[in-house]
N, C-alpha and C positions, 0 to 999 in steps of 0.2 A: 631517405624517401622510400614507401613504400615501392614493390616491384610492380606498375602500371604503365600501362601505354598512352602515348603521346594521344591518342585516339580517344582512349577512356576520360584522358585528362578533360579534353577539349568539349569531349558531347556533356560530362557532367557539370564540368565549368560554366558552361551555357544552358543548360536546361533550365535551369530559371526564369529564361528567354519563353521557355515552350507556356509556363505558369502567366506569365509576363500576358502574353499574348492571348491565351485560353482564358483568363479572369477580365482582362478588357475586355475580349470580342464576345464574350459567350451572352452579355448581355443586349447584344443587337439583336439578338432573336426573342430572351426569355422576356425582356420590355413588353411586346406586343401580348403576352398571354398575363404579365403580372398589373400591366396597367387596368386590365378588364379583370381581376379577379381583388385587385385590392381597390378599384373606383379612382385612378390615380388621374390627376390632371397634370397639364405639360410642363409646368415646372416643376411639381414632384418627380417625375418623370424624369428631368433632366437631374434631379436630386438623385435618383435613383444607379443612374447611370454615371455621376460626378462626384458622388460619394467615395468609390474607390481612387479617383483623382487626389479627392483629399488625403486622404489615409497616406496616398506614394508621397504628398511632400511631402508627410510625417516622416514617413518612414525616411527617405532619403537625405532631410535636416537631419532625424536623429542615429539611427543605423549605420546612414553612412560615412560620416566624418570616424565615427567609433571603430572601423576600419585600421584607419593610419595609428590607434592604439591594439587593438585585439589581433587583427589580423583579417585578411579578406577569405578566411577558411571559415574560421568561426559564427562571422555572421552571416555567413551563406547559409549555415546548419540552422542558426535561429532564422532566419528568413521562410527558411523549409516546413520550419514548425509552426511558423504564424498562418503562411497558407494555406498548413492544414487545417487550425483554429477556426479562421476567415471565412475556410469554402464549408465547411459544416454547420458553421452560426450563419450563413446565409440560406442555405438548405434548407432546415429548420424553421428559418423564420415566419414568427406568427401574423406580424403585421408590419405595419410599413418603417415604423421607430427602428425595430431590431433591425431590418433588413439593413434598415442607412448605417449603423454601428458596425452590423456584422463587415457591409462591404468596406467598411473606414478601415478595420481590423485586417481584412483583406488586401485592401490598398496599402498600408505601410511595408506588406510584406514585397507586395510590386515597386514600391518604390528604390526599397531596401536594395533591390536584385537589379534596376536602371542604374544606382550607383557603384554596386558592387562589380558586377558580370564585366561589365567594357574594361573597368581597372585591373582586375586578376586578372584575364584572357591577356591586355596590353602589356601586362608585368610579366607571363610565360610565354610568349611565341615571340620567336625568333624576330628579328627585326625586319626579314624579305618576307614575310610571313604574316606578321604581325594585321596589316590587314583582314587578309581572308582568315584567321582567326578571329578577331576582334569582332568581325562581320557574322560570326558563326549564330552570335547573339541576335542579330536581326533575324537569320533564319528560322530558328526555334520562335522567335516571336510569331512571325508570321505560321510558322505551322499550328502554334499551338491556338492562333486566330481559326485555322484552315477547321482544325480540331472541334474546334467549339461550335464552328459553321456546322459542322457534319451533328454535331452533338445536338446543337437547337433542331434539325431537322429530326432527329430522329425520334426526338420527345415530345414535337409538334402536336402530337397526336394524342398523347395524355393530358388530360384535365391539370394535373400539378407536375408537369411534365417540365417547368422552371425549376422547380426546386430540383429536381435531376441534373440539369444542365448544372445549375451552379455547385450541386456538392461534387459531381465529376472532376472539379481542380483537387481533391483532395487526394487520388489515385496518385497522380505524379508529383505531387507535395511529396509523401512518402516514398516515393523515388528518389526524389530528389534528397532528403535528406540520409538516406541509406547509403546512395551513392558519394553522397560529401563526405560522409567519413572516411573514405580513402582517397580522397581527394590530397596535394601537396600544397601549402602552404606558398605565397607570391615570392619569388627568392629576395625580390625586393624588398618585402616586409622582413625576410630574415637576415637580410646583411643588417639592414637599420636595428633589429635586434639581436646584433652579435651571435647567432647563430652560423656561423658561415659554413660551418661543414655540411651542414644541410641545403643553405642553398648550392653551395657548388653539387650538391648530387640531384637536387631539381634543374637548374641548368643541366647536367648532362645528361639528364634523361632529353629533356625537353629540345637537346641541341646534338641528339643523334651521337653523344659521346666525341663530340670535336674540342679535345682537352684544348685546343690554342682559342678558339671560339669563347670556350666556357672562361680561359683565364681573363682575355681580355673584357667578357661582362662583365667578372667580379670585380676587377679593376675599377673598372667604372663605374661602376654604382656603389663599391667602398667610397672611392672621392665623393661620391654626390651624395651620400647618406650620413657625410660627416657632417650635412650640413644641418644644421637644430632648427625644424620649425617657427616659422613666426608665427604661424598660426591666421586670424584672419586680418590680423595688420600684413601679414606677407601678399595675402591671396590679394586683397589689393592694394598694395604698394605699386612699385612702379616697375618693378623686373616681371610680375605675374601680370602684368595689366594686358599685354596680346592674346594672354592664355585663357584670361575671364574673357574675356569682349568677343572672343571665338566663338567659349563656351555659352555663354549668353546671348549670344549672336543667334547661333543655329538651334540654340534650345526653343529660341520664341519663334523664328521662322519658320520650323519644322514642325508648330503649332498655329499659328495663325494664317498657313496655307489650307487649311482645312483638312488635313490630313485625317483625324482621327475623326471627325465628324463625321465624313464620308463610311472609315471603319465600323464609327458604332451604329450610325443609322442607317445604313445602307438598304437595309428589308423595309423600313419606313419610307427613304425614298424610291423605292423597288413598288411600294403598294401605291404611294401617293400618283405613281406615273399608269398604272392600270393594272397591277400584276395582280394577283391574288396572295393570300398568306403562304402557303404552301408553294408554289410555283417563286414566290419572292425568296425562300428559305434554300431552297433548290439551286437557284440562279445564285445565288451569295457561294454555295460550293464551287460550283462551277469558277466563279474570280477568288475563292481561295486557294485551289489548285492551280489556276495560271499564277497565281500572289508568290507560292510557295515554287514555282518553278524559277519566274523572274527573278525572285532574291538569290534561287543557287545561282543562277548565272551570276547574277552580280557579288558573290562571293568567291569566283571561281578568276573574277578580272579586278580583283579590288587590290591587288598589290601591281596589277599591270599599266593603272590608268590613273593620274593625278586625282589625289580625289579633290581639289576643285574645279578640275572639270567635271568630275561626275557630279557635283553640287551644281552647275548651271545647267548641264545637258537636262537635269532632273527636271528644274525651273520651269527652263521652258517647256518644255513635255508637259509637266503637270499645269502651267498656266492656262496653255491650249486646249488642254480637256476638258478644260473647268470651263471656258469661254464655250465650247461646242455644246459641253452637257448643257451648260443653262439656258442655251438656244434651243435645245430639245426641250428642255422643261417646261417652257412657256407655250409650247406646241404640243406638248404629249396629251393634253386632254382631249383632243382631237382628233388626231394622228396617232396612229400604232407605230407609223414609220418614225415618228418621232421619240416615241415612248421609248424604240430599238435603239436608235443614236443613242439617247441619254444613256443608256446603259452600257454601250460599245465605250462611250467616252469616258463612264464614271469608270468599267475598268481599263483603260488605257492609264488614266489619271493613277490609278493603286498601282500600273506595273511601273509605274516611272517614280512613284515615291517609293517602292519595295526595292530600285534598283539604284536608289541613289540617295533622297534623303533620311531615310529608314536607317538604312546600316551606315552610311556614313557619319552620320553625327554621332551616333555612339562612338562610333570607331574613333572619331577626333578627340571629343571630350574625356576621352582614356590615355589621350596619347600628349597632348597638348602642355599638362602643367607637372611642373615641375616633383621628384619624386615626395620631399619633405611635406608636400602639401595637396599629394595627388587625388588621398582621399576626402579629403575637404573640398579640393576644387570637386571633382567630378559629383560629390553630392550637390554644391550649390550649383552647376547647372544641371542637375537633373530635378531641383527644388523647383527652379524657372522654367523647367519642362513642362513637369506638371502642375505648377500653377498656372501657366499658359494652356495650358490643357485643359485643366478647370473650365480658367474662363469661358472657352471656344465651346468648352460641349456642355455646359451649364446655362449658355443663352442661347445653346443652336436651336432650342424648340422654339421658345419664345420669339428668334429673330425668323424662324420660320413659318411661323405661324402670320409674322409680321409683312414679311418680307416675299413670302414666298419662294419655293427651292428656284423657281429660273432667275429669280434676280439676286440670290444669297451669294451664290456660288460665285458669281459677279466678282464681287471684292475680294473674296480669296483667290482666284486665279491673279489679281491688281498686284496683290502681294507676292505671289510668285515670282514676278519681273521684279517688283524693288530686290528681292533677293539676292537677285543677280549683282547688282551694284554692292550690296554689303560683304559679296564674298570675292569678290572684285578686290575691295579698298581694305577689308580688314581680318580677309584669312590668307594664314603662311601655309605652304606646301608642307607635308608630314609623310610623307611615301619614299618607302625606303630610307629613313632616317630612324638611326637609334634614337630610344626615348632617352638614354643621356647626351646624346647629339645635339637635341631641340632643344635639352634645356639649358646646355652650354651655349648654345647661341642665344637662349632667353637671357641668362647673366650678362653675358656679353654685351648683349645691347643694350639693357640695362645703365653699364657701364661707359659704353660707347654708342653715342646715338646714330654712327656710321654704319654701323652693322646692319643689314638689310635682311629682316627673317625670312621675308617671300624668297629669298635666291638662295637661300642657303638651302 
């Protein structure tokens, strides 16, 4: 293994996070200058902005399973190239066709990096650790959101001042793939390819040089690596079947709570309440610097606190906002005092999903399935991610134009609470558990339907 630091490992390993984050949000602001300059109506509009949606389950059907063959190094680097590709054919673009292609193009590389990033971080860091690593990923998302906030304002002011915002993913693309070539390979992926000398020297990088630490991982993941993929007869059979239903579980919940609706349109709901464009642009920094502070906290306690408790505490928090916001919303046209609410609550609602269902569901769906088919499982629920994502922000104009923002919000807060119950009855505890730990107890029960995954 190259000579790097546990530090280096970790910020490059996640930066993709930062792309992740910068290519989704950036178009919450460039919308409101590309809809007036290309004549776009609100489903194009949500075409515009769902476009990249498609592209991530491309990318994450086909990139990510390619993983568990190539290695989770290698397509991190092509990932890095796509979103260079991506952000410079959206830049570019002359009209509204290229634009949808370029962000498709774009999109696969986000996807690529939702499948890949939670699997390598969960396959290097230590198992006490493993969290606030794993978490690091939400971090860089949300800043590279914070990024693109700071980015749409500052281009506000120029006539094709989108096309700026969007070729600016191109800067840390380039970074990002510079920095991956000295990146260390998943040791996981190098026991399963008889490599072993090299992953025992990535563990002991990665484990402070605690040679009895580093023997007994190798141990463990040599037994678990002998075992030969099934491939997607395994992923749902009946030993992976807690690990999917988790993974699918919190991929569609952590979409149909409205999460990323709230993300992409926020300056829309910012104007539609009284704001002006500028002042909406403004206020969007301001909740991405609180955005960006709340998730370090919540990286900083994410090995400290079951994460299904920080899966309900989220729940509710973010149900509540979303019942408070729409109560202001039905009043902001009115009331300024209303107008203020809706926006105290809309960000209350982003700090409690930036500190729990944000970086927790990544964190699980990296951790959750078994190693033979890690990178399979964690692509198909990041395929469910964003096809749920799709959906949600592909009809959010439509249903709001329908619907109206005070009574939208309505049902997604509804779903918040059901949440509660499915993480209740069908998520197991993963904190402080080695990932060959879980998956011994996934065979296990498998084998024995005695075996209780929640207590383990």
């Amino acid at each position: 293994m190259r000579k790097v630091s546990t530090g280096f490992v970790y910020f490059f390993g996640a930066l993709g996070g930062l792309l992740f984050g910068y290519d989704t949000g950036v178009i919450s602001g460039a919308i409101l200058f590309i809809q007036k300059q290309m004549h776009l109506g609100s489903w194009q509009q949500g075409w515009v902005v769902s476009a990249v949606l498609l592209g991530a389950i491309l990318g994450a059907a086909i990139i990510g399973p390619s993983s568990d063959k190539y290695g989770r190094r290698k397509l991190l680097l092509l990932s890095a190239v796509i979103f260079f590709i991506g952000a410079l054919g959206s830049a570019f673009s002359p009209e509204f066709w290229t634009l949808i292609v370029s962000r498709v193009i774009l999109g696969m590389a986000v996807g690529a990096a939702s499948a890949l990033i939670p699997t390598y971080l969960a396959e290097l860091a230590p198992a006490d650790k493993r969290g606030t690593v794993a978490s690091l990923f939400q971090l860089m998302v949300m800043t590279g959101i914070l990024l693109a906030y700071i980015t749409n304002y500052g281009f506000a002011g120029i006539y094709t001042g989108w096309r700026w915002m969007l070729g600016f993913a191109a800067v840390p693309a380039a970074l990002l793939f510079f920095g991956g070539l000295i990146l260390p390979e998943s040791p996981r992926f190098l026991v399963r390819t008889g490599r072993l000398d090299e992953a025992r020297a990535v563990l002991d990088t990665m484990n402070k040089h605690d040679t009895a630490v580093v023997n007994r991982e190798v141990e463990q993941i040599q037994s678990q690596a002998q075992v030969v993929s099934g491939g997607w007869s395994e992923l749902f059979g009946k030993m992976a079947r807690p690990s999917l239903i988790i993974g699918v579980g919190l991929a569609i919940f952590q979409q149909v709570m409205g999460c990323n609706t709230v993300l992409y349109y926020a300056p829309t709901i910012f104007t539609d309440v009284g704001f002006g464009v500028s002042a909406a642009l403004l206020a969007h920094i301001g909740i991405g610097i609180f955005n960006v502070i709340v998730t370090a906290v919540a990286v900083s306690i994410m090995d400290k606190i079951d994460r299904k408790k920080m899966l309900n505490i989220g729940a509710v928090g973010m149900g509540i906002s979303l019942f408070v916001m729409s109560f202001g919303m039905k009043f902001s046209g009115g009331s300024q005092l209303a107008a203020i609410i809706s926006v105290i609550a809309l960000t209350i609602y982003i700090a409690f999903f930036s500190a729990t269902w944000g970086p927790v569901m990544w964190v699980m769906i990296g951790e959750v399935f078994p190693l033979n088919i890690r990178g399979l499982g964690n692509s198909f629920a990041s395929v469910i991610n964003w096809t749920a994502n799709m959906i949600v922000s592909l009809t959010f104009p439509s249903l709001l134009d329908f619907f109206g923002t005070g009574s939208l919000f309505i049902g997604y807060g509804i779903l918040c609470f059901v949440s509660i119950w499915f993480v209740q009855k069908k998520v197991f505890e993963t904190r402080n558990r080695s990932l060959e730990d879980i998956e011994s107890t996934l065979r296990a029960k498998a084998g024995d339907e005695s075996v209780d995954l929640a207590t383990k």
